[in-house]
N, C-alpha and C positions, 0 to 999 in steps of 0.2 A: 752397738750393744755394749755393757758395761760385762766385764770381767775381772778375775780378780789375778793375777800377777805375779811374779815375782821372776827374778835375775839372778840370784844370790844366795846362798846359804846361809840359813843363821834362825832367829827366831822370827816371833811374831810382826814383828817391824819392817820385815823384807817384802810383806806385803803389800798391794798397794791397788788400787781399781781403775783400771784405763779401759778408756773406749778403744774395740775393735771390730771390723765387716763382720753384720752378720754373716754368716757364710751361707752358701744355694746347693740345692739338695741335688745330687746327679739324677742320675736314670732310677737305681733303683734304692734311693735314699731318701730319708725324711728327715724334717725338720722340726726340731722340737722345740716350743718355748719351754724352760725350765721353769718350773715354780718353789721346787725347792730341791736342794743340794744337800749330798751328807759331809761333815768334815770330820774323816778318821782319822783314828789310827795312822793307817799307811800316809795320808796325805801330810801329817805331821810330821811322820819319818823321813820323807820325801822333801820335804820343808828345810827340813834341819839338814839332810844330806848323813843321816847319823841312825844308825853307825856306816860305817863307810862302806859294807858290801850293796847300799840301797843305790850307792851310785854308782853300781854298773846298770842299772834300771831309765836311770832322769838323767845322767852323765857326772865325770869323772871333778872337774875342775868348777862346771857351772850348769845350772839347772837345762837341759836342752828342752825340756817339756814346759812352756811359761806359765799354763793355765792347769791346776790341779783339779782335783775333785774325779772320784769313778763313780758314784751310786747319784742317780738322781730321779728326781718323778717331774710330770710335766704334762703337756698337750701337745697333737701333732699338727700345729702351722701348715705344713705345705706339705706335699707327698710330689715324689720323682714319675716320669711318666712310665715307668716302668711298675711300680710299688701296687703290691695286690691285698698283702697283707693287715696294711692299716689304710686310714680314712681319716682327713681332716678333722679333727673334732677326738679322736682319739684319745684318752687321759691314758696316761704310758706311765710305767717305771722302764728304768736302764740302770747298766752297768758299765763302763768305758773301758774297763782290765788298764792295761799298764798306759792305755792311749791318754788317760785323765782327760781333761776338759772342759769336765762339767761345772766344773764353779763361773759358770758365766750364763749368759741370760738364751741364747741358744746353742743348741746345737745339731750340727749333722751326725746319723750314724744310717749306716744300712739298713733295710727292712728286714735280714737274716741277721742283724746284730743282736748283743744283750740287751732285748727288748722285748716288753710286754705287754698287755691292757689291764691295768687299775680292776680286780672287780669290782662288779656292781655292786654301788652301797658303800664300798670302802673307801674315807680320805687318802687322794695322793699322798698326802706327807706320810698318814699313818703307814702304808702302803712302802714307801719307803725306809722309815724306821725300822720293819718285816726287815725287807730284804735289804739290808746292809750288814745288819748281822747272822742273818741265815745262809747269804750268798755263802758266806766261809765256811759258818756252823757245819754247814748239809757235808759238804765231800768229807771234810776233818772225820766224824762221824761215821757217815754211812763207810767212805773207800777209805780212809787210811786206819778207820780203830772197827771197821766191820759189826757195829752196833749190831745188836739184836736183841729179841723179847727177853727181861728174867736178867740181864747183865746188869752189873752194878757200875756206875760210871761216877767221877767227880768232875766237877767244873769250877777250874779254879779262876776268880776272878768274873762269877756268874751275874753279876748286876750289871756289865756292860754292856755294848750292843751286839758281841758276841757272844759272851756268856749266855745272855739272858736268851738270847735265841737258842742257844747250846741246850740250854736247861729244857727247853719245850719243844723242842726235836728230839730231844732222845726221852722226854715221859711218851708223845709222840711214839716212839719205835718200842715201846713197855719196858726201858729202860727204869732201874730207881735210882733216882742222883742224891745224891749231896752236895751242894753249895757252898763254897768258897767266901765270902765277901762281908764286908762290915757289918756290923750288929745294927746298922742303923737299915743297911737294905732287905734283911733278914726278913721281913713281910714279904716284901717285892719279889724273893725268888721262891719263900713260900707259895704266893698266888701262880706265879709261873709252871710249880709243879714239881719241884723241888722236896725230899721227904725229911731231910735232914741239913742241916743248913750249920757251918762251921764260922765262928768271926776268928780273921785269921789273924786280929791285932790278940788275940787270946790264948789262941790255941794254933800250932804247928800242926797242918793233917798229916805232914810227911812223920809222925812223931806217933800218930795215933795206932789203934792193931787193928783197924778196918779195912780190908783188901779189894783192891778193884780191879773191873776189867780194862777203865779207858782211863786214865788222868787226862781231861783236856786242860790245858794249861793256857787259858785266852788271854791273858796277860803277860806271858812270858816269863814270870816271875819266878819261877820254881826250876829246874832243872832235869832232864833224866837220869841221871847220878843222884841227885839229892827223892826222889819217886820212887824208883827202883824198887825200895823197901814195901813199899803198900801195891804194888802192883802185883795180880797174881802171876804167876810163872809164865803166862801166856797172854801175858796185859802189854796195853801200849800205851805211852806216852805221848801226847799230842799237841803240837805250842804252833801255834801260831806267828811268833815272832822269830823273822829271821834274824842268822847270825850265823858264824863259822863252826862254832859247836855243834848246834844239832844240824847242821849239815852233814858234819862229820860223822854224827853218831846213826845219822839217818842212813848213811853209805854203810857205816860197819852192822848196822842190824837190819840190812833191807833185805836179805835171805833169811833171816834168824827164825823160829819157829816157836820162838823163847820170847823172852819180854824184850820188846823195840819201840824206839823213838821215830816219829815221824813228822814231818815237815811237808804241806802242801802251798806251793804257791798259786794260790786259787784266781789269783787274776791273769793268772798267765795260761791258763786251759784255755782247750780248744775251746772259742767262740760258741760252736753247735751243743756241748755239752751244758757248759753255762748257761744258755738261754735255755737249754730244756728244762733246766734246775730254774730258772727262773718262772719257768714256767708254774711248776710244781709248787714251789714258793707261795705265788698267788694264790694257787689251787685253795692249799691250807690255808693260807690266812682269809680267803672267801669263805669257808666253812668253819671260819674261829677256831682253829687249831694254833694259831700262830696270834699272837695279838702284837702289838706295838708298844715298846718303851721308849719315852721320848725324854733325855733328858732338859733340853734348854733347844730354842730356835733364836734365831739371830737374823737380823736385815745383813743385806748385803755391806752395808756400810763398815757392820761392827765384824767383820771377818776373822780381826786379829782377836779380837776377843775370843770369839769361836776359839781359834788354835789356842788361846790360853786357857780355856775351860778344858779343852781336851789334853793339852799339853801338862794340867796338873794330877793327871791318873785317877780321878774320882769322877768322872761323867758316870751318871746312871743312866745307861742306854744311848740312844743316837741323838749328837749335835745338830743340829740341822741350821741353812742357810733358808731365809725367806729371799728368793728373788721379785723384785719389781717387775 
């Protein structure tokens, strides 16, 4: 099977597609053909080796994980003689957490792993576009900023494939947002659900006298020190990009009662919780609560391209890999 590679840190160039064994499903394992692949965020971070706390994750000096990619959708090939839960013919999404892998043409995961069935009606890819950025969206949200009806939330950085699921998970929970992101995507996170929508090449929100209960900050571009000010007394701040700061600031405000920073490493939860959230994922987007933004898709060939379309901080919504 064709995967896509790399050895080395550095950019888009480190990449590279060699053939390796399909791999054979255990007892209670399936096998999936991939049809299409997502390339985030993380898998860019993970690429680059940068900043350097991602490489206590993939290793210290050189990549130990060769094959990237966590979010993928697909069909299930073979089932393990053990496996009760799915059935050949299967159309799946998954999630791999820190295991990666997905950027190649199979793969094995367990029939209790981060995995799902496609509803009915809905395109795999669309399907996945969902949950790539909702897999994050939902815990950030629901467990670390305790969403609820009537709360006023921002999302900065709302046109990507986190944001933009951020934005429709918390209309979703009778959240009212406001909107983060360029004047150009300013329809796009209107249609999402969005009430108020800020271009942030214009206007500073941390600058504004509008107070919230969540700042999610899906771009990591803003800070808790620089928040603080628009958050109500008992607001949280919520990034998604790791770093030693909000680790920091996540340890000194993880009792606070007052306004706190929080940081979820969402591919590192337990297995069973993730898949129930994936579960739920599907639910909504079977009932059109959840729709799909899809920036650009790519054959497998143009991979690098991929990490450059991602790697220039303007994707609107999820990259995706076309597998053969």
């Amino acid at each position: 099977m064709s995967a896509v590679v790399f050895s080395e840190y550095g950019g888009p160039e480190v990449l590279s597609i060699a053939q390796r064994p399909v791999p054979a499903p255990g007892r209670t394992e399936v096998l999936v053909r991939i049809s299409s692949a997502a390339v985030s965020t993380a898998d860019v971070i993970m690429r680059k080796g940068s900043p350097f706390v991602a490489r206590l994750a993939m290793g210290l000096l050189k990549p130990g994980k060769p094959v990237l990619g966590t979010e993928y959708s697909g069909v299930v090939e073979q089932c393990g003689a053990d496996v009760d839960r799915f059935v050949k013919g299967d159309i799946v999404v998954g999630a791999t957490g820190d295991d990666f892998g997905a950027h190649a043409q199979y793969i094995c995961v367990d029939e209790q792993a981060v995995l799902a069935q496609v509803p009915e009606g809905l395109d795999a890819a669309d399907m996945l576009a969902i949950s790539e950025g909702a897999m994050t969206a939902l815990p950030f949200l629901r467990d670390a900023g305790g969403i609820r009806k009537g709360m006023q939330v921002l999302v900065n950085g709302a046109s990507g494939s986190v944001g933009s699921a951020a934005v429709q998970l918390a209309r979703h929970f009778g959240a009212q947002v406001t909107a983060v992101c360029s004047a150009g995507n300013a329809e796009l996170v209107r249609s999402l659900g969005a009430t108020e929508v800020i271009d942030y090449a214009s206007e500073d929100f941390t600058a504004g006298e509008a107070r919230y209960d969540i700042v999610f900050d899906a771009v990591g571009r803003s800070s808790f020190a620089a928040c603080r000010r628009v958050l109500k007394p008992d607001g949280a701040y919520l990034c998604t990009v790791l770093s030693f700061g909000i680790l920091m600031q996540n340890w000194l405000t993880g009792r606070s009662s007052g306004q706190r920073a929080r940081i979820i490493l969402t591919g590192l939860r337990d297995a069973k919780l993730r898949a129930k959230d994936l579960r739920y994922i599907c639910r909504l987007a079977g009932e059109g609560v959840l729709k799909p933004v899809i920036d650009s898709r790519y054959p497998l060939e143009q991979v690098r391209e991929a990490h450059t379309r991602v790697d220039s901080g303007h994707k609107r919504g999820s990259v995706l890999l076309d597998l053969p």
